[in-house]
C-alpha positions in Angstrom: 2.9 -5.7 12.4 3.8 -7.7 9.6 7.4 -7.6 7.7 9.0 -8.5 4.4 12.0 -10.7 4.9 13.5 -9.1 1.8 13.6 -5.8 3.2 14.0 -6.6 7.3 17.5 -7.9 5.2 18.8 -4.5 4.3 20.7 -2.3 6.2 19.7 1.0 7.4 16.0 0.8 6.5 13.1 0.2 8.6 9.4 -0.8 7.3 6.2 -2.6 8.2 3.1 -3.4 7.3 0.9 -3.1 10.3 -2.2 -4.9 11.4 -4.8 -3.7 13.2 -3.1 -4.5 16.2 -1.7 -2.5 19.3 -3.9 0.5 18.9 -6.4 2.5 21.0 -9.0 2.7 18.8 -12.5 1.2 19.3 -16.4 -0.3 17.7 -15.7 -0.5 13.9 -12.2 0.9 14.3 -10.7 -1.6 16.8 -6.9 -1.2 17.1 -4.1 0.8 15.2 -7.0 2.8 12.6 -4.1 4.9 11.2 -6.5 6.8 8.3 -7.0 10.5 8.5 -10.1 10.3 6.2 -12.0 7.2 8.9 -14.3 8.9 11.3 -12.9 7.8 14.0 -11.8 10.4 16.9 -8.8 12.1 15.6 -7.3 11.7 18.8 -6.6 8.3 18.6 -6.1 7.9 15.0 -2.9 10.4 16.3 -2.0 8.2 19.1 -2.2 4.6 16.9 0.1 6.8 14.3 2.2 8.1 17.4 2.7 4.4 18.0 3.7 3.8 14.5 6.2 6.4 14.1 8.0 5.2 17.4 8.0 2.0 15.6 10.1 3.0 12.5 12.0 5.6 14.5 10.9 8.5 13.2 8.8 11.6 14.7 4.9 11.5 14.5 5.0 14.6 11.8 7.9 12.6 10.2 5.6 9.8 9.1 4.3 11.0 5.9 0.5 10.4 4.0 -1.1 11.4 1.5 -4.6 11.9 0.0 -4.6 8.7 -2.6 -6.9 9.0 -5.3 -6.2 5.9 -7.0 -4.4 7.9 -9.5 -0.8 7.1 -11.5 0.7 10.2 -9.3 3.7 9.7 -7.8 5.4 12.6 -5.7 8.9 13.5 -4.3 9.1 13.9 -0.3 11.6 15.9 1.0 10.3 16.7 5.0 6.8 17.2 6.2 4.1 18.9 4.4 4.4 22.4 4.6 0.3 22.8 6.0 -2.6 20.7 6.8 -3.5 19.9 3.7 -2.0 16.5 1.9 -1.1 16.6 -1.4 -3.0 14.7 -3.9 -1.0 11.1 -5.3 -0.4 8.0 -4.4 2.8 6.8 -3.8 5.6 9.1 -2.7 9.6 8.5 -2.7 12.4 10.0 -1.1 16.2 10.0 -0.1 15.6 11.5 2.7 16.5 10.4 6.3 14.5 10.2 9.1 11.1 10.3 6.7 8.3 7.2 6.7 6.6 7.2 3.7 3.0 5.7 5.2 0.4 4.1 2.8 -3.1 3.4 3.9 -5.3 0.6 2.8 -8.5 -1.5 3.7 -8.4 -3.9 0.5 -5.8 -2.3 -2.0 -2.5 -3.2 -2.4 0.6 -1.5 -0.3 4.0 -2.0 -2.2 7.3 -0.9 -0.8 10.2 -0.6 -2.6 13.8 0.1 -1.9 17.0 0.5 -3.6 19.8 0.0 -0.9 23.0 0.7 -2.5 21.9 4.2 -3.6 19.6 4.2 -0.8 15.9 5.4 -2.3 13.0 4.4 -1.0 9.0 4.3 -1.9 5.5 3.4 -0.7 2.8 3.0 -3.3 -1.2 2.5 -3.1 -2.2 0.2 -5.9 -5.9 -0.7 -6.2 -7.1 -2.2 -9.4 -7.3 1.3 -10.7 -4.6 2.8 -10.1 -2.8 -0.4 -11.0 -4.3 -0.5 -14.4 -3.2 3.5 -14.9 0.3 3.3 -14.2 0.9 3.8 -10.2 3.4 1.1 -10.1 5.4 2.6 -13.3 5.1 5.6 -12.2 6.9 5.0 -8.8 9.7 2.9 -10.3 10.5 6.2 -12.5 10.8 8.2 -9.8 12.6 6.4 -7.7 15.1 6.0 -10.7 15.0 10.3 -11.0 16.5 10.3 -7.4 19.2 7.9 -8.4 17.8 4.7 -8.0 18.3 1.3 -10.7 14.9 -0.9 -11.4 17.6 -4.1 -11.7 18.5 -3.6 -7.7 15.2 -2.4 -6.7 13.3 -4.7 -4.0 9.3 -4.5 -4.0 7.0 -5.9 -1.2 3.6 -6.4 -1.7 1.9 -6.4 1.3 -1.7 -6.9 3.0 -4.7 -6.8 0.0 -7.8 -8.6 -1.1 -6.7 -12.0 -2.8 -8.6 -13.4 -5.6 -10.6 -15.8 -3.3 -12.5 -12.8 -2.0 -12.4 -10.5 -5.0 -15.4 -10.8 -6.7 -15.7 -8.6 -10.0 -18.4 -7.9 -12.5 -18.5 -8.2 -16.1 -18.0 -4.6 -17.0 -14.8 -4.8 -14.5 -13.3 -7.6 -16.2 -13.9 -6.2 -20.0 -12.0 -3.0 -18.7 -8.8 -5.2 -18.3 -9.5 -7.1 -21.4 -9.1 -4.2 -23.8 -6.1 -2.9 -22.0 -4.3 -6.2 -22.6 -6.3 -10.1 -23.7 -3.5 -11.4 -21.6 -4.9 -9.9 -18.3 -7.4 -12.9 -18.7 -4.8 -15.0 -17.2 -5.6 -12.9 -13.7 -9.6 -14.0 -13.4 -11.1 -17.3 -12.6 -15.0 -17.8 -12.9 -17.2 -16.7 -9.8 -19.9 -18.3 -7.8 -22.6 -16.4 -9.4 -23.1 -15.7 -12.8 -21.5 -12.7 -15.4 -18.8 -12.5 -11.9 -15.5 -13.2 -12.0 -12.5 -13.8 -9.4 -10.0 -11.2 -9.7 -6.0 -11.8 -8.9 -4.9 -7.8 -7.4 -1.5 -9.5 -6.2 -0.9 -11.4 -9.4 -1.6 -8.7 -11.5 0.4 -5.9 -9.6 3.7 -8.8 -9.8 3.2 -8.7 -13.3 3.4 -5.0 -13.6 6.1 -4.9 -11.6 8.2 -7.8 -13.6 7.3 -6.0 -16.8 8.9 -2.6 -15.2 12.2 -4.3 -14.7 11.3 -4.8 -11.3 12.4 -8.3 -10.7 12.8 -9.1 -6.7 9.3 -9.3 -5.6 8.1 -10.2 -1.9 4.6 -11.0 -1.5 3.4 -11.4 2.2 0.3 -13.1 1.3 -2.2 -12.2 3.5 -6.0 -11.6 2.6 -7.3 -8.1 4.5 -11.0 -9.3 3.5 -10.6 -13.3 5.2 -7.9 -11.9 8.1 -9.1 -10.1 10.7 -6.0 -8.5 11.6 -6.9 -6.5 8.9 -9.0 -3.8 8.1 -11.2 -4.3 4.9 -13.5 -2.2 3.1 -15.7 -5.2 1.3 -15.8 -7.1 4.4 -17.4 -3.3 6.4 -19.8 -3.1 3.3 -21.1 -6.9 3.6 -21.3 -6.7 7.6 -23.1 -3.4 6.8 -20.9 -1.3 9.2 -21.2 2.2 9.2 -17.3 3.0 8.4 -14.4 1.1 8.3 -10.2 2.0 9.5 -7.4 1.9 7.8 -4.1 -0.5 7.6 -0.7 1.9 7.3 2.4 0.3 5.9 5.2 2.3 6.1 9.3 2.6 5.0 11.7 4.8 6.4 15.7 5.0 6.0 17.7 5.3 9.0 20.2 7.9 9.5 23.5 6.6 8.1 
């Protein structure tokens, strides 16, 4: 697992971003394949999340997912989903105890965030999509609904595709150009003609800064060129039939 050294720093939370691994899983799913929606044997994907839980110190049902849709949603968790069914957002925040808010990723962006004095916590999925529409906003708001401040909030950007493996089309990089010209400053010219590279991390910090959001971690790493990681591009170029899932996780600690 990887951590953010601005988070392992305060008191009475627990996180992590983790790598692929330490798990059971094997073939295309090799190590700790937390996603529910991979087709890997749901028996392992329970005992690689069993694994995770421990980790953060919180019960297997305890560590929370949900069905991300690369929307703007951001939901309120309070305990375990009531049924089998997850709800539909992607990013979730809570006060409560004893609760890991999971995100799953092979490519987009996981971002924790925590407010330690009046102890809220979240866990968003940002892909350029949901980026563009508001998930990061949309998290910050909610965390300040249960009490939180966007001045003491930390964010940690963790495992995602960096720009030197984010190739993007024309059409993609006129979407971001009529949102805002200045989201030029986030694409450098590609290889191959009418492409572009694409900066994910830059352009999520930005967000973030222009939410009030201001202490920023950024791990670094590249799921598409680190195979610690689980990437979707990298499954589609090796022409693999399915590809697992990263989970990144924050919890708080019983006080």
């Amino acid at each position: 697992m990887l951590a953010s050294s601005l988070l392992a720093a305060i008191p009475g939370i627990r996180h992590a971003f983790f790598t692929r691994e330490g798990g059971v899983s094997g073939g295309v799913y090799a190590g700790l394949n937390g996603g529910l929606g991979s087709r890997d044997d749901p028996a392992l994907i329970r005992e690689n999340r069993r694994r995770m839980a421990e980790r953060l110190g919180v019960t297997p049902e305890n560590l929370l997912s949900v069905h991300q849709t690369h929307s703007p949603d951001a939901i309120v968790a309070t305990g375990p989903w009531p049924g089998p069914a997850r709800p539909k957002a992607d990013a979730m925040v809570t006060t409560t105890e004893g609760l890991a808010l999971g995100i799953t990723t092979a490519d987009c962006a996981p971002i924790l965030f925590a407010d330690a004095k009046a102890r809220v916590i979240g866990a968003a999925h940002a892909g350029w999509k949901g980026a563009l529409t508001g998930i990061l906003e949309s998290t910050v708001d909610a965390m300040e609904k249960l009490g939180a401040e966007r001045s003491r909030t930390v964010a940690a950007i963790g495992p995602l595709i960096r720009q030197p493996s984010y190739e993007v089309g024309s059409e993609f990089v006129a979407r971001f150009l009529e949102a805002d010209a200045e989201n030029a400053t986030f694409f450098l010219p590609g290889a191959r003609n009418g492409h572009a590279m694409f900066d994910l991390a830059g352009y999520i910090r930005r967000r973030l800064e222009h939410a009030g959001v201001l202490v920023i971690d950024d791990l670094g790493v590249d799921t598409y060129s680190d195979e610690r990681c689980y990437s979707y591009r990298r499954s589609v170029h090796r022409k693999e039939p399915d590809y697992g899932r990263l989970v990144h996780a924050i919890a708080l600690e019983a006080e």
